[in-house]
Biopython code that builds the backbone (N, CA, C, O; Angstrom):
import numpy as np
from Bio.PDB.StructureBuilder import StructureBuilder

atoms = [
    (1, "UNK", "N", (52.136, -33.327, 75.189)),
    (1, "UNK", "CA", (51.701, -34.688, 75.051)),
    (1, "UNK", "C", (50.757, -35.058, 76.193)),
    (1, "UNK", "O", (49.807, -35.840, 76.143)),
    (2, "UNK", "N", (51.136, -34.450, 77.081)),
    (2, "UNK", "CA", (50.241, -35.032, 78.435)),
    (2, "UNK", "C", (48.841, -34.166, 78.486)),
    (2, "UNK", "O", (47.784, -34.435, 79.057)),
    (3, "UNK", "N", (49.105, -33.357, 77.917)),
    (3, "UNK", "CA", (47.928, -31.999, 77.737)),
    (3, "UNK", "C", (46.578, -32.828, 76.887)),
    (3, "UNK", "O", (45.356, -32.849, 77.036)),
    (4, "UNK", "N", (47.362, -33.343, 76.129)),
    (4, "UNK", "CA", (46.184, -33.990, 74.550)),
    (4, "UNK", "C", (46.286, -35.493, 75.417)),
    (4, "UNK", "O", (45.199, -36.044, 75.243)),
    (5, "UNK", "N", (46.808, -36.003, 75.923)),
    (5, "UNK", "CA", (46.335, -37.089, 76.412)),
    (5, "UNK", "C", (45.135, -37.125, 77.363)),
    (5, "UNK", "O", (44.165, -37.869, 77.218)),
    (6, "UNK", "N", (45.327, -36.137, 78.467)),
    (6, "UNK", "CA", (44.127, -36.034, 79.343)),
    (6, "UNK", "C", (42.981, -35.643, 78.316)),
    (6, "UNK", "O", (41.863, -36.153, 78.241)),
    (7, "UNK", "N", (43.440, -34.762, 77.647)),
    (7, "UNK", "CA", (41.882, -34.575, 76.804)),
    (7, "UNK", "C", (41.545, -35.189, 75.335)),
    (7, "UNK", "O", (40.912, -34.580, 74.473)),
    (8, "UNK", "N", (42.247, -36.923, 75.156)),
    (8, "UNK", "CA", (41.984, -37.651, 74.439)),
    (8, "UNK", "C", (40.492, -38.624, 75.453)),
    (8, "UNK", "O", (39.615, -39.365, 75.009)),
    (9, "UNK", "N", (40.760, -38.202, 76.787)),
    (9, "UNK", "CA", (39.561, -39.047, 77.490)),
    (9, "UNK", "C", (37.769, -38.487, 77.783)),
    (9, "UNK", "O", (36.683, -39.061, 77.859)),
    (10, "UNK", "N", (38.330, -36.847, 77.891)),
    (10, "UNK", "CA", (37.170, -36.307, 78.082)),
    (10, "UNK", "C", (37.565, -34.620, 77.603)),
    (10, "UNK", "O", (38.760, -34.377, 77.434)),
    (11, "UNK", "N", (36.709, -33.669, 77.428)),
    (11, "UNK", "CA", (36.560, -32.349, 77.493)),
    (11, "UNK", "C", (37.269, -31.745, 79.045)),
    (11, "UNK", "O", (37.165, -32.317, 80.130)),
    (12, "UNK", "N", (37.767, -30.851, 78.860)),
    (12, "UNK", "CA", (38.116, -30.427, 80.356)),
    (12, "UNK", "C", (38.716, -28.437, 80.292)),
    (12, "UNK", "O", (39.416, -27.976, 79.391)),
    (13, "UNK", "N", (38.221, -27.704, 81.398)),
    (13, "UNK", "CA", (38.910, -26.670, 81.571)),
    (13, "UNK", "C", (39.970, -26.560, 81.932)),
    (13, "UNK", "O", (40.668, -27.442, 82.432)),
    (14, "UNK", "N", (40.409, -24.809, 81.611)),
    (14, "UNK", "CA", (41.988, -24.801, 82.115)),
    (14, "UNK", "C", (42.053, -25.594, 83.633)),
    (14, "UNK", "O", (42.653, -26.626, 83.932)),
    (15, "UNK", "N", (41.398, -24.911, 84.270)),
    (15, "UNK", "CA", (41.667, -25.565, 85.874)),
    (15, "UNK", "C", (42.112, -27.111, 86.517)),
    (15, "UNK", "O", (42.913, -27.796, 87.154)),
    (16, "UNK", "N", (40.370, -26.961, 85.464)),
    (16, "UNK", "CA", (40.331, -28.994, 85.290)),
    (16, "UNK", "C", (41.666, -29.635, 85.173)),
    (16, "UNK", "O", (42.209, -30.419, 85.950)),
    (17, "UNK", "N", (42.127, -29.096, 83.931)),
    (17, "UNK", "CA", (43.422, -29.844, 83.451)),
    (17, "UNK", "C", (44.578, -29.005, 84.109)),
    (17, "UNK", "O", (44.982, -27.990, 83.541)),
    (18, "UNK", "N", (44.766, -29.153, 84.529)),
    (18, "UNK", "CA", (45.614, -28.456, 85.683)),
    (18, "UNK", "C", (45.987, -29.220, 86.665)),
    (18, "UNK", "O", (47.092, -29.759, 86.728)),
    (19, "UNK", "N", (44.660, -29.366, 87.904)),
    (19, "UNK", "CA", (44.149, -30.019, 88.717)),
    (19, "UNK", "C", (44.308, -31.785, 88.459)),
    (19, "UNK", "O", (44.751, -32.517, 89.344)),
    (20, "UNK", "N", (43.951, -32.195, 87.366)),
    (20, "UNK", "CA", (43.995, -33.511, 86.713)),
    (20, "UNK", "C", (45.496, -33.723, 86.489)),
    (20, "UNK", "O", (45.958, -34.584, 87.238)),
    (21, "UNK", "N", (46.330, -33.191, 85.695)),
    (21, "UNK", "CA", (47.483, -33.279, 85.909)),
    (21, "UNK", "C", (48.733, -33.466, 86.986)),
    (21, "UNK", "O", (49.755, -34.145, 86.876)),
    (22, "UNK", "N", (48.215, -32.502, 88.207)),
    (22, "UNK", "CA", (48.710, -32.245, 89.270)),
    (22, "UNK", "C", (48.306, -33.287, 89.937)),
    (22, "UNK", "O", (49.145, -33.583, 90.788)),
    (23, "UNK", "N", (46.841, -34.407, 89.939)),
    (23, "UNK", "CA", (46.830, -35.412, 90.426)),
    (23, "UNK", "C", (47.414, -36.381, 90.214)),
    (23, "UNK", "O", (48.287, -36.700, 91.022)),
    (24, "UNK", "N", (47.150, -37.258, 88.998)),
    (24, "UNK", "CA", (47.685, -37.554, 88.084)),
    (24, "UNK", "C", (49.361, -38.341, 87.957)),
    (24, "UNK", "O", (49.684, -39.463, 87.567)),
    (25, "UNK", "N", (50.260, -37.065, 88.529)),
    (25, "UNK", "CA", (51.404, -37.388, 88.534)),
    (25, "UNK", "C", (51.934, -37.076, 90.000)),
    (25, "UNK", "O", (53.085, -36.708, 90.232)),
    (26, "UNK", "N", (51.164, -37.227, 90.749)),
    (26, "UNK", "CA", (51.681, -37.315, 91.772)),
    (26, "UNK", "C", (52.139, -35.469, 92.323)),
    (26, "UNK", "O", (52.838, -35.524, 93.334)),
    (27, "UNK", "N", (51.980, -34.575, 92.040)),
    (27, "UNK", "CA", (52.735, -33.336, 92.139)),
    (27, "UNK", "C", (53.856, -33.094, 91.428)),
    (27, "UNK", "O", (54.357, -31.969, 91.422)),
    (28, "UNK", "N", (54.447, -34.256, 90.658)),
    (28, "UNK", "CA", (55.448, -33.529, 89.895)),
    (28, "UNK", "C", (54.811, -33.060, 89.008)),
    (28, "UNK", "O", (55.338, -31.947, 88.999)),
    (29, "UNK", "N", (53.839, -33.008, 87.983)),
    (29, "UNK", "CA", (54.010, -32.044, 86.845)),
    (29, "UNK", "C", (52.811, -31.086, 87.261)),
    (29, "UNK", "O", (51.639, -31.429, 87.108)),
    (30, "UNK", "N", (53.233, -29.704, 87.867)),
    (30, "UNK", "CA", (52.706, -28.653, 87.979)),
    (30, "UNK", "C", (52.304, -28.072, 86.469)),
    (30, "UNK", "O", (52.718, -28.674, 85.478)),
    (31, "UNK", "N", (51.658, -27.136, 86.364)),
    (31, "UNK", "CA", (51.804, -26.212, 85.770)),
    (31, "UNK", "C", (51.494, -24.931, 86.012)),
    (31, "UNK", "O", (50.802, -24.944, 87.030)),
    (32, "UNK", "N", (51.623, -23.879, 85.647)),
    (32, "UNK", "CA", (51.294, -22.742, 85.882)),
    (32, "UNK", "C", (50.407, -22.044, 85.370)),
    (32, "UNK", "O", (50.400, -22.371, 84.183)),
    (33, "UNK", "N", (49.514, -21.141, 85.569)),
    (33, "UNK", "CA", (48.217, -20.777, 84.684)),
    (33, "UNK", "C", (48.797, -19.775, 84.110)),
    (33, "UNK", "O", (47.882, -19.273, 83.456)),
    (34, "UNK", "N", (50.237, -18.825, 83.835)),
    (34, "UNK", "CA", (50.681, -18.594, 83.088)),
    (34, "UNK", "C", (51.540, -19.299, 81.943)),
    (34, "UNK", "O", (52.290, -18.730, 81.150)),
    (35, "UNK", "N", (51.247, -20.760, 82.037)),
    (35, "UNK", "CA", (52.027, -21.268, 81.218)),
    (35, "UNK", "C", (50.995, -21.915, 80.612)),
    (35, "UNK", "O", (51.045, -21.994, 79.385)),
    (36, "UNK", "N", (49.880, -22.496, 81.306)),
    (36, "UNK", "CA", (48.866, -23.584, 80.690)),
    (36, "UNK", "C", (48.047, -22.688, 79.484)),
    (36, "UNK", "O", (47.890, -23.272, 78.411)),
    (37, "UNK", "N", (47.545, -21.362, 79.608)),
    (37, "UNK", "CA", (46.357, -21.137, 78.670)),
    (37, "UNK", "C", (47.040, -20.895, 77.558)),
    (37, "UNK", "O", (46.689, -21.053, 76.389)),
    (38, "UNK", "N", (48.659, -20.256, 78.271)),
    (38, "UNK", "CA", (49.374, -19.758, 76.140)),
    (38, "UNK", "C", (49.604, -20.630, 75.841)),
    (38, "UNK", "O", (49.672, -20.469, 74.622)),
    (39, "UNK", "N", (49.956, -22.251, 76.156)),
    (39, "UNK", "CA", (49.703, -23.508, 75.801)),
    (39, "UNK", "C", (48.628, -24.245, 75.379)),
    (39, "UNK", "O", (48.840, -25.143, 74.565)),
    (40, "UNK", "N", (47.075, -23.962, 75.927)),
    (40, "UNK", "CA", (45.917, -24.202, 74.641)),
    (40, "UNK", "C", (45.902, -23.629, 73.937)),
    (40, "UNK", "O", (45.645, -24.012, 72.796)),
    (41, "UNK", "N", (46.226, -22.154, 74.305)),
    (41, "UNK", "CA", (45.885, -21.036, 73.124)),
    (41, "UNK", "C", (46.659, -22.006, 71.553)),
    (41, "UNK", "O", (46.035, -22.433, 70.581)),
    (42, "UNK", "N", (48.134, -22.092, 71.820)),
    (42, "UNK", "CA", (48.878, -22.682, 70.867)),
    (42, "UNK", "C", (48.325, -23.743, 70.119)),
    (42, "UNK", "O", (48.174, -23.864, 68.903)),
    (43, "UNK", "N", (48.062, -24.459, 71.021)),
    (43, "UNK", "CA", (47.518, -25.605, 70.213)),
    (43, "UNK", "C", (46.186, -25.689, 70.092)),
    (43, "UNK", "O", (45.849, -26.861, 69.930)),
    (44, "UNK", "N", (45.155, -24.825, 70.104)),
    (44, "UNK", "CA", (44.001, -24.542, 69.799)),
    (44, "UNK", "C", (44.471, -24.173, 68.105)),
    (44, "UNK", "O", (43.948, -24.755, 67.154)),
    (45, "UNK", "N", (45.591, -23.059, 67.944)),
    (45, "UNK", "CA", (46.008, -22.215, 67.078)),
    (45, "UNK", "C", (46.423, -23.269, 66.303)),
    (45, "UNK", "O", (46.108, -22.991, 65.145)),
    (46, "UNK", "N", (46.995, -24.386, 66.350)),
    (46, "UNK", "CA", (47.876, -25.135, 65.396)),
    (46, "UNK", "C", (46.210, -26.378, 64.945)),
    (46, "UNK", "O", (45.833, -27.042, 63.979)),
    (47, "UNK", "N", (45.984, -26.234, 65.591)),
    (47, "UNK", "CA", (44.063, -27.257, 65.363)),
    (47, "UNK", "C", (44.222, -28.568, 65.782)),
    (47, "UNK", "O", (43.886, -29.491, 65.040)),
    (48, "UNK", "N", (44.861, -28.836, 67.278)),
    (48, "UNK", "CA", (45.040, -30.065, 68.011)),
    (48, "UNK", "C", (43.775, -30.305, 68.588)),
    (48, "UNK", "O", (43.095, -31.322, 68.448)),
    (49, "UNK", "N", (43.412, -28.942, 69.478)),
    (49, "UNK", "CA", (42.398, -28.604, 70.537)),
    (49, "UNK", "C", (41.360, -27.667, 69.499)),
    (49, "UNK", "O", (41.573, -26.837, 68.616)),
    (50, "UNK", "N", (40.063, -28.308, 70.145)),
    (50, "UNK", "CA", (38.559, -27.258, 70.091)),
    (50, "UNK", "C", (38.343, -26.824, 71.085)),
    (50, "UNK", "O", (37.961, -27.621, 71.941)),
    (51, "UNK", "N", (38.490, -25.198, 71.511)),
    (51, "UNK", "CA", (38.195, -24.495, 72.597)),
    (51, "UNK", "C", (36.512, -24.106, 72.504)),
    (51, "UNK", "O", (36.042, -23.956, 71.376)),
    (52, "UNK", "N", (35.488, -23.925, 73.874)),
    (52, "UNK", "CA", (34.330, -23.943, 73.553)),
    (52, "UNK", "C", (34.070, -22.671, 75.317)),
    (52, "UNK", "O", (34.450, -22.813, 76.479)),
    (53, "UNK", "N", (33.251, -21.543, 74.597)),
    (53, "UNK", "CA", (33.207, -21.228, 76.043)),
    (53, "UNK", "C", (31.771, -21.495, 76.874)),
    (53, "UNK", "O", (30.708, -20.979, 76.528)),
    (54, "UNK", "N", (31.871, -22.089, 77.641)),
    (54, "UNK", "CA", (30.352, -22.232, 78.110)),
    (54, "UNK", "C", (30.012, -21.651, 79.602)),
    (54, "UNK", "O", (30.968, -21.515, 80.366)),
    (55, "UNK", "N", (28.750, -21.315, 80.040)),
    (55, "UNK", "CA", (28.316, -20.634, 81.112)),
    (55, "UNK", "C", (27.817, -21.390, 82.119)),
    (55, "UNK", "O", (26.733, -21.953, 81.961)),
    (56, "UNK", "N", (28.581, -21.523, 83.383)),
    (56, "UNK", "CA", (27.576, -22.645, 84.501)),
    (56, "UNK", "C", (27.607, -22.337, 85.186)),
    (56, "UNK", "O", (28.751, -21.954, 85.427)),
    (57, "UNK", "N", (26.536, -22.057, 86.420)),
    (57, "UNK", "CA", (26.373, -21.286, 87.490)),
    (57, "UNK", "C", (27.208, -19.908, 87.724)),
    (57, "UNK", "O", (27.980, -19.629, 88.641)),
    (58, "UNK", "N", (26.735, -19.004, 86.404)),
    (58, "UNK", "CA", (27.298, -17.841, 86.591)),
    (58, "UNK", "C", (28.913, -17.834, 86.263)),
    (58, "UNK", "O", (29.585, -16.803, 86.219)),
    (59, "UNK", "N", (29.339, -18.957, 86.075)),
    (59, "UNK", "CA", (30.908, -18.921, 85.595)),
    (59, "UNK", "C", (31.238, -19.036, 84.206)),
    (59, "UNK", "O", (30.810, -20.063, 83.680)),
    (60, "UNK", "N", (31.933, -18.195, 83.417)),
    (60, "UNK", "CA", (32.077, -18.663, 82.165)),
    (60, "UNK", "C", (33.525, -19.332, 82.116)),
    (60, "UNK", "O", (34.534, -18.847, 82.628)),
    (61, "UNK", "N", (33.448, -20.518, 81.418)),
    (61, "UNK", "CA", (34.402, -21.336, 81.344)),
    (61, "UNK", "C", (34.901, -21.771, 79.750)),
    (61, "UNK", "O", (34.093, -21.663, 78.827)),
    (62, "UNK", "N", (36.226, -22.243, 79.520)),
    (62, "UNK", "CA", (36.458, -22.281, 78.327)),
    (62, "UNK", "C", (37.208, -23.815, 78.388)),
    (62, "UNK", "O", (38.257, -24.068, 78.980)),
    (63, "UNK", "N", (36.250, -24.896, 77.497)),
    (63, "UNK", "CA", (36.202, -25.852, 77.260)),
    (63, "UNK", "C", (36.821, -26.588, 75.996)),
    (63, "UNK", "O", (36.570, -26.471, 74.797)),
    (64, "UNK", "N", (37.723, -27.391, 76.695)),
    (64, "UNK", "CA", (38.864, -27.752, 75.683)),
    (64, "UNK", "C", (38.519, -29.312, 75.126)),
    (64, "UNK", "O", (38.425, -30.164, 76.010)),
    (65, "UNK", "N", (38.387, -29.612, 74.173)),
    (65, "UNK", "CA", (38.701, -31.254, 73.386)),
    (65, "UNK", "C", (39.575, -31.571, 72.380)),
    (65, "UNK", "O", (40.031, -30.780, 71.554)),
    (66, "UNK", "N", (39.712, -32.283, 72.432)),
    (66, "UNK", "CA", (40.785, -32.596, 71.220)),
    (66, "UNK", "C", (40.575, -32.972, 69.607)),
    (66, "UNK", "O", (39.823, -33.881, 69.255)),
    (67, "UNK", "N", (40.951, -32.568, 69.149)),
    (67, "UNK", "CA", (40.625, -32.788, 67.085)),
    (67, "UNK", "C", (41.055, -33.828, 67.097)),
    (67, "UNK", "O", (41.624, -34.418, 68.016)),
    (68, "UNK", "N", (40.732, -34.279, 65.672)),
    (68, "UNK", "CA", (41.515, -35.724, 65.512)),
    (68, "UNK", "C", (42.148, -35.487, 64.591)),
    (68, "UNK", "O", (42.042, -36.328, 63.698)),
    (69, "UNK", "N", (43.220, -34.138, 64.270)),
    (69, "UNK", "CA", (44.157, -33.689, 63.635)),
    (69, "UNK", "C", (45.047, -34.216, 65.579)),
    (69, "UNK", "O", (45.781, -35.183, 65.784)),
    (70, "UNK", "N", (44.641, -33.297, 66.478)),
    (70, "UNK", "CA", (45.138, -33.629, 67.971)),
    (70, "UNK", "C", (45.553, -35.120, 68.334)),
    (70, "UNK", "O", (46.589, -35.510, 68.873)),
    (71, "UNK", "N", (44.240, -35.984, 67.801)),
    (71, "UNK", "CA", (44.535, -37.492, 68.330)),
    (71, "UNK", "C", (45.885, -37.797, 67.129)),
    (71, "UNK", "O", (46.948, -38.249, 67.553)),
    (72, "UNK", "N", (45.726, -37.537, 65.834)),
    (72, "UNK", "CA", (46.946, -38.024, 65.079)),
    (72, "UNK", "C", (48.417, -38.009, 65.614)),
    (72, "UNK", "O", (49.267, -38.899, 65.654)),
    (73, "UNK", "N", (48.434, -36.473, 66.082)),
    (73, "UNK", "CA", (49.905, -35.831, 66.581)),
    (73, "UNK", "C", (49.727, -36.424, 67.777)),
    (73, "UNK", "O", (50.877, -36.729, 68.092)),
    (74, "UNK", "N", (48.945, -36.813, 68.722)),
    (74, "UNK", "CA", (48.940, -37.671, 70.246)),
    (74, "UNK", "C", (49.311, -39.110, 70.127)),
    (74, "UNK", "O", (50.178, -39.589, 70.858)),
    (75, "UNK", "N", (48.591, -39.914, 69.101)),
    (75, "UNK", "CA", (49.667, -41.068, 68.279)),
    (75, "UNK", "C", (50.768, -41.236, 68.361)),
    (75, "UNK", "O", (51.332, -42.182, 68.911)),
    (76, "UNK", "N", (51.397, -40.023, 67.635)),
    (76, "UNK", "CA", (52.742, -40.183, 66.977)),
    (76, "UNK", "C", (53.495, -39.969, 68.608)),
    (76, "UNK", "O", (54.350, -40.727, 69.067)),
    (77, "UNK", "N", (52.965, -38.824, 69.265)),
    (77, "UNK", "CA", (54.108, -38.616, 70.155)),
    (77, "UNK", "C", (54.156, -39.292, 70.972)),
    (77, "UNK", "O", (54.854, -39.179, 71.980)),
    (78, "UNK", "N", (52.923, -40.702, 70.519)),
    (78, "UNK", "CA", (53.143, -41.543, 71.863)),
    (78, "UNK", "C", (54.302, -42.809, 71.328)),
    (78, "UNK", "O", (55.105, -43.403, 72.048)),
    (79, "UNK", "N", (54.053, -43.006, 69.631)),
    (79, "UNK", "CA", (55.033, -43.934, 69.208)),
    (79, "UNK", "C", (56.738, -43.143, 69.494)),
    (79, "UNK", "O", (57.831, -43.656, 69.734)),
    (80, "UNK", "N", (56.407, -42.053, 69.370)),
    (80, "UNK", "CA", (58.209, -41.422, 69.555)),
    (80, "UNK", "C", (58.488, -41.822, 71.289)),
    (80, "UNK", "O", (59.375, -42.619, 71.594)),
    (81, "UNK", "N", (57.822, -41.318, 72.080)),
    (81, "UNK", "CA", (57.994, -41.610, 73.420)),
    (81, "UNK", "C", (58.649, -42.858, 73.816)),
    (81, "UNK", "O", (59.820, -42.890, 74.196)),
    (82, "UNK", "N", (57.936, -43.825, 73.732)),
    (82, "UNK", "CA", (58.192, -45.255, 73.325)),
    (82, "UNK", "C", (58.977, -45.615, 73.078)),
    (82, "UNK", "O", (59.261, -46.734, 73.505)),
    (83, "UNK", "N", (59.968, -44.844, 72.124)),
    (83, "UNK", "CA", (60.975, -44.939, 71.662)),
    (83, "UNK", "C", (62.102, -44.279, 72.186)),
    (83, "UNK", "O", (63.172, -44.857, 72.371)),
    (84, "UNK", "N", (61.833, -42.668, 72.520)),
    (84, "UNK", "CA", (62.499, -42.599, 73.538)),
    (84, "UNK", "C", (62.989, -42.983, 74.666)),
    (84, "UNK", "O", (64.164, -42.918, 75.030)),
    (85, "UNK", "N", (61.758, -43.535, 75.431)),
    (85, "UNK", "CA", (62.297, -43.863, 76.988)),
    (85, "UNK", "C", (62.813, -45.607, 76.452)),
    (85, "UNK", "O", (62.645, -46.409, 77.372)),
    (86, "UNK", "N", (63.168, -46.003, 75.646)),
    (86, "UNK", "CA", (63.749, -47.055, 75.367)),
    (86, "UNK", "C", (65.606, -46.290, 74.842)),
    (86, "UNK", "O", (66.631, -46.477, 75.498)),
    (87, "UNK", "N", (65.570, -45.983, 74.352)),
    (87, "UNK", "CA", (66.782, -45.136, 73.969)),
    (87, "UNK", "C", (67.590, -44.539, 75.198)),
    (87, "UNK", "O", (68.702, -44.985, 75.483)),
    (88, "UNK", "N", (66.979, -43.495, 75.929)),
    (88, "UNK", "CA", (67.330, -42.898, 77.226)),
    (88, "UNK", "C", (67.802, -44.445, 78.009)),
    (88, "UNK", "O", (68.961, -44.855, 77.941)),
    (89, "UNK", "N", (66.692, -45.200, 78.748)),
    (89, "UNK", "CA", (67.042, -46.097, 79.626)),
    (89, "UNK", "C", (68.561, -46.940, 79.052)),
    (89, "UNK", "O", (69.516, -47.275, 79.751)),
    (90, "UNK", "N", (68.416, -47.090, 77.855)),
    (90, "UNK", "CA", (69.636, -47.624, 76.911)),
    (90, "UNK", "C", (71.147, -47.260, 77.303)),
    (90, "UNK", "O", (72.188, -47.906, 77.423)),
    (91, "UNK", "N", (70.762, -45.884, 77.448)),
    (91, "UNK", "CA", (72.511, -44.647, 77.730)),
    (91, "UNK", "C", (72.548, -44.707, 79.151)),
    (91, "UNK", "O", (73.616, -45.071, 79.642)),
    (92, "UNK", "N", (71.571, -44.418, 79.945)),
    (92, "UNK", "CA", (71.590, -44.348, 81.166)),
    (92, "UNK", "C", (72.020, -45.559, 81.931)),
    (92, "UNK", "O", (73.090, -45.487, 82.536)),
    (93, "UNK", "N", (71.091, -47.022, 81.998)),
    (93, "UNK", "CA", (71.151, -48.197, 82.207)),
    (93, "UNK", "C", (72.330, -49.051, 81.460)),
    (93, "UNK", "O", (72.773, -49.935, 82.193)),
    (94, "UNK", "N", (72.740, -49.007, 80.587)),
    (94, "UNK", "CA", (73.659, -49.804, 79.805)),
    (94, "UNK", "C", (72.968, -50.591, 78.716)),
    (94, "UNK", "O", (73.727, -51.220, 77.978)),
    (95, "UNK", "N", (71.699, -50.673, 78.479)),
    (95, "UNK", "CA", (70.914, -51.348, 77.810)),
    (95, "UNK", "C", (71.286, -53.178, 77.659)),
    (95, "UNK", "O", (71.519, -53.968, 78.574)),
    (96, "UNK", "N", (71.238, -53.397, 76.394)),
    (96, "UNK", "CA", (71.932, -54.706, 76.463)),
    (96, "UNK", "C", (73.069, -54.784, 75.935)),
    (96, "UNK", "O", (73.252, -55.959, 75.618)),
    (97, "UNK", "N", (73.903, -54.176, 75.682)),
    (97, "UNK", "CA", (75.406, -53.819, 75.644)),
    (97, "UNK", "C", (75.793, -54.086, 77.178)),
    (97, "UNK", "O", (76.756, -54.832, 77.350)),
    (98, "UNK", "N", (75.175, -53.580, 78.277)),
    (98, "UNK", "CA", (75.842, -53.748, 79.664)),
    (98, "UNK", "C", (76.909, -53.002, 80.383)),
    (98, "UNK", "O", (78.038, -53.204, 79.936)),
    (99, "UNK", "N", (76.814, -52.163, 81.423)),
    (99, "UNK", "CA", (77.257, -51.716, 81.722)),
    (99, "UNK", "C", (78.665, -50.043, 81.519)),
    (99, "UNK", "O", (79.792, -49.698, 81.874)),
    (100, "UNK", "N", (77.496, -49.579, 80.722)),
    (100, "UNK", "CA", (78.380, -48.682, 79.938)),
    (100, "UNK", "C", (78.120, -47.506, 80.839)),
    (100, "UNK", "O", (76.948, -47.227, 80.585)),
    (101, "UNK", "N", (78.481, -46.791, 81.605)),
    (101, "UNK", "CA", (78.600, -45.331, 82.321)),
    (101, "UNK", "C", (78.543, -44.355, 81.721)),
    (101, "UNK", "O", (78.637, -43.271, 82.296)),
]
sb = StructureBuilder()
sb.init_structure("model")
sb.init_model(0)
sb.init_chain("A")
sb.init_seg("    ")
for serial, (resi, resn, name, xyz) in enumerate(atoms, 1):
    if name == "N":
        sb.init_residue(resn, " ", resi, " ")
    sb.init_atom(name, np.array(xyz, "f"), 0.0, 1.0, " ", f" {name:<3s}", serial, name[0])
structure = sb.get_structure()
């Protein structure tokens, strides 16, 4: 979700989005560059992400955006979220029931 969100704003490389992430949240959400590319790869594969490779100053880089098959499923997982962290805070907090442990 956070993957297709950063790149609901702009195009970005593995690094990029990496780097952006790692800002972003402060250092909690790392990722690993063994975990990040089999993670576009995936969702390149499922048709969230358009991977693009391009050449700049001698570097070839592989450039990620999002489909709008991507923005649909980025939607939804933002209406489920929503819903989640309302649910969670609910069990955790006591919601408005009050004080339930």
């Amino acid at each position: 979700m956070c993957i297709l969100s950063l790149l609901s704003t702009r195009e970005m490389y593995g690094y990029e989005i990496s780097k952006e992430l790692d800002a972003l949240s402060g250092g909690i959400l790392r990722i690993e560059e063994g975990t990040l590319y089999p993670l576009l790869r995936r969702l390149e594969e499922r048709g969230y992400l358009k991977g693009e490779w391009r050449y700049r100053e001698g570097k070839a880089r592989r450039y990620y955006k999002i489909t709008p098959r991507g923005m649909d499923v980025l939607r939804k997982m933002r209406a489920f979220w929503a819903v989640l962290i309302t649910v969670v805070n609910n069990i955790l907090y006591g919601g408005e029931s009050g004080g339930r442990e």
